[in-house]
C-alpha positions as CSV (number, residue, x, y, z in Angstrom):
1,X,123.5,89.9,115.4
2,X,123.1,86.4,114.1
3,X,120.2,86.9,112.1
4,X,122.2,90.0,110.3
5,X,125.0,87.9,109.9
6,X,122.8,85.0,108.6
7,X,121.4,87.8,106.4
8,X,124.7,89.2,104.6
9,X,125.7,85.3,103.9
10,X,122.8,84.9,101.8
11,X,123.4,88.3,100.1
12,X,127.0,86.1,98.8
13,X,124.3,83.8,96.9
14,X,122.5,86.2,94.8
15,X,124.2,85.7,91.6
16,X,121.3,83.8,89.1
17,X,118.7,86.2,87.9
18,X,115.3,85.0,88.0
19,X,114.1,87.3,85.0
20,X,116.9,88.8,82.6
21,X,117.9,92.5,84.3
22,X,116.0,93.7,80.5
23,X,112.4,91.9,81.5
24,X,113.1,94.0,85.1
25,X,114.3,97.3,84.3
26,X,111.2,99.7,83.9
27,X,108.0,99.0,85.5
28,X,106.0,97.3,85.6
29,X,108.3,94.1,85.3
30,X,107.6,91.2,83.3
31,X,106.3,87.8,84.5
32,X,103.7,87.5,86.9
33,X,105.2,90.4,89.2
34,X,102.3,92.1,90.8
35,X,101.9,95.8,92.7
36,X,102.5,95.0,95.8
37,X,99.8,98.0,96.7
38,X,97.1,95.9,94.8
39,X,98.3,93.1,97.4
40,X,98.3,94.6,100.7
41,X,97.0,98.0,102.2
42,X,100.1,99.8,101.5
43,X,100.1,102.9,99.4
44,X,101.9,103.1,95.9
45,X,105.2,104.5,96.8
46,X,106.7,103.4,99.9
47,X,109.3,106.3,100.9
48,X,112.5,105.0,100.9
49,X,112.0,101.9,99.1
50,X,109.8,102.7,96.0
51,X,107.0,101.5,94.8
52,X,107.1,97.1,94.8
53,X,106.1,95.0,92.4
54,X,106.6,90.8,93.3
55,X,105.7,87.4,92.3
56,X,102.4,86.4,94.6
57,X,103.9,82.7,94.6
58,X,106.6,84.1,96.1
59,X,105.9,85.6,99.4
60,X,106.5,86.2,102.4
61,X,110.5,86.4,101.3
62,X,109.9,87.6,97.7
63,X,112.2,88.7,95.5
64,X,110.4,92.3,95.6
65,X,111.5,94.6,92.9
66,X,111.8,98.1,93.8
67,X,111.3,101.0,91.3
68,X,111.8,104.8,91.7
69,X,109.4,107.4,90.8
70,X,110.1,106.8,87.0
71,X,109.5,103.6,86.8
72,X,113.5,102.4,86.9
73,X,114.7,99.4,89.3
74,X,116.4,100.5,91.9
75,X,116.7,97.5,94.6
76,X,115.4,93.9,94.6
77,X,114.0,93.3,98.4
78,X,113.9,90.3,100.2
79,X,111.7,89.9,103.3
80,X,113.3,87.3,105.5
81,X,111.1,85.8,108.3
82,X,113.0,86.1,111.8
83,X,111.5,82.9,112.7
84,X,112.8,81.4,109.6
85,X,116.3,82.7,109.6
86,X,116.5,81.1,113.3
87,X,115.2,77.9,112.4
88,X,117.6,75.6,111.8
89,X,116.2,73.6,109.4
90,X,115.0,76.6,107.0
91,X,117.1,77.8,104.3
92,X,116.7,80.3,101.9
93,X,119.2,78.7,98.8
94,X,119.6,80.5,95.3
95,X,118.2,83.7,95.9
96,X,118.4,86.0,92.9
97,X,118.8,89.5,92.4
98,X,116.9,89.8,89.3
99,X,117.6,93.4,88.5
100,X,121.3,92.1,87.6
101,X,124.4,94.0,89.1
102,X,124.4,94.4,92.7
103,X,126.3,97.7,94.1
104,X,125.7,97.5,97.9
105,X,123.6,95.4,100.6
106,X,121.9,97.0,103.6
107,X,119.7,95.0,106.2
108,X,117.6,95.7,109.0
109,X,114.7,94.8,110.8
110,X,111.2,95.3,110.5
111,X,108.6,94.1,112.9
112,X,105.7,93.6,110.2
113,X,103.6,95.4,107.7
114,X,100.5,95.1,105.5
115,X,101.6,91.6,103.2
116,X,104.1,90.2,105.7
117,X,103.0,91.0,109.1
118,X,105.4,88.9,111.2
119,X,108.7,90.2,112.4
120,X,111.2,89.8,109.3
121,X,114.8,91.2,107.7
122,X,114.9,93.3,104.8
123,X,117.7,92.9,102.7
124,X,118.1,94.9,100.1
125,X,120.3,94.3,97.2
126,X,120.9,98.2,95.8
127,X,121.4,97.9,92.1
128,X,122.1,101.7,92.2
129,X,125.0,103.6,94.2
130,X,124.6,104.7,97.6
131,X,124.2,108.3,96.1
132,X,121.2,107.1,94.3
133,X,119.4,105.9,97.0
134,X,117.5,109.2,97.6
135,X,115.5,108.6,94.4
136,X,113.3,106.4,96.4
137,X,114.0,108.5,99.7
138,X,109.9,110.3,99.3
C-alpha cells in the first residue's frame, strides 16, 4: 500500500516535458530514445503496453514512451525500483511525462523483466482515455 501511495504522489509531479509532446508523438521519438526490444530480450510489441522506446541514460526508472501499433504515443512508463521507493533517502523529483497531457494514472507491480529485472512499480501516465487503452491491449 505504501509503495502505491508513494507511487500516485509522484504521478502529482509530472508536469515538465522532457522532449516537446511534437518530438514524442509518432515513433520513433526524437532524442536519444532507443527500442527498448534492441535493449533487452523482449519482443517488439509488448501487449498491453506497446511497443517502448527510452533514453539508455535513463534506466532502470525511464521515462519509457509507449506507442500503439501505428506508431502514436499512447502512455509514458515509469519503472520504479521497490527497493528505491522504500528507501528513505531515494527520491525520484521532476519526473516528466513527455508525451504532454496526462488523462489517467494506473500502477502496479511487476516483479522483473528483461531490462529491469528487480521487483519495481509501473506507473503509467495514459495520455489517451481509458477507452483507448485497448489499442495497445495485443
Amino acid at each position: 500500500m505504501r509503495i502505491c501511495l508513494a507511487a500516485l504522489a509522484l504521478a502529482g509531479m509530472f508536469a515538465s516535458p522532457v522532449l516537446a509532446a511534437d518530438q514524442v508523438a509518432k515513433a520513433p521519438p526524437d532524442g536519444d530514445y532507443r527500442k527498448v526490444s534492441e535493449l533487452a530480450k523482449l519482443p517488439d510489441f509488448l501487449p498491453g503496453l506497446g511497443q517502448l522506446y527510452v533514453d539508455p541514460a535513463t534506466l532502470p526508472a525511464g521515462p519509457f514512451l509507449a506507442y500503439d501499433h501505428d506508431g502514436s504515443l499512447v502512455s509514458t512508463i515509469y519503472m520504479l525500483p521497490v527497493a528505491d521507493l522504500t528507501d528513505k533517502d531515494r527520491r525520484f523529483d521532476d519526473l516528466a511525462a513527455p508525451g504532454g497531457a496526462v488523462d489517467h494514472v494506473d500502477v502496479y507491480f511487476n516483479a522483473g523483466h528483461p531490462g529491469v529485472e528487480t521487483p519495481h512499480a509501473h506507473v503509467v501516465l495514459w495520455h489517451v482515455p481509458a477507452a483507448d487503452e485497448a489499442r495497445v491491449a495485443k
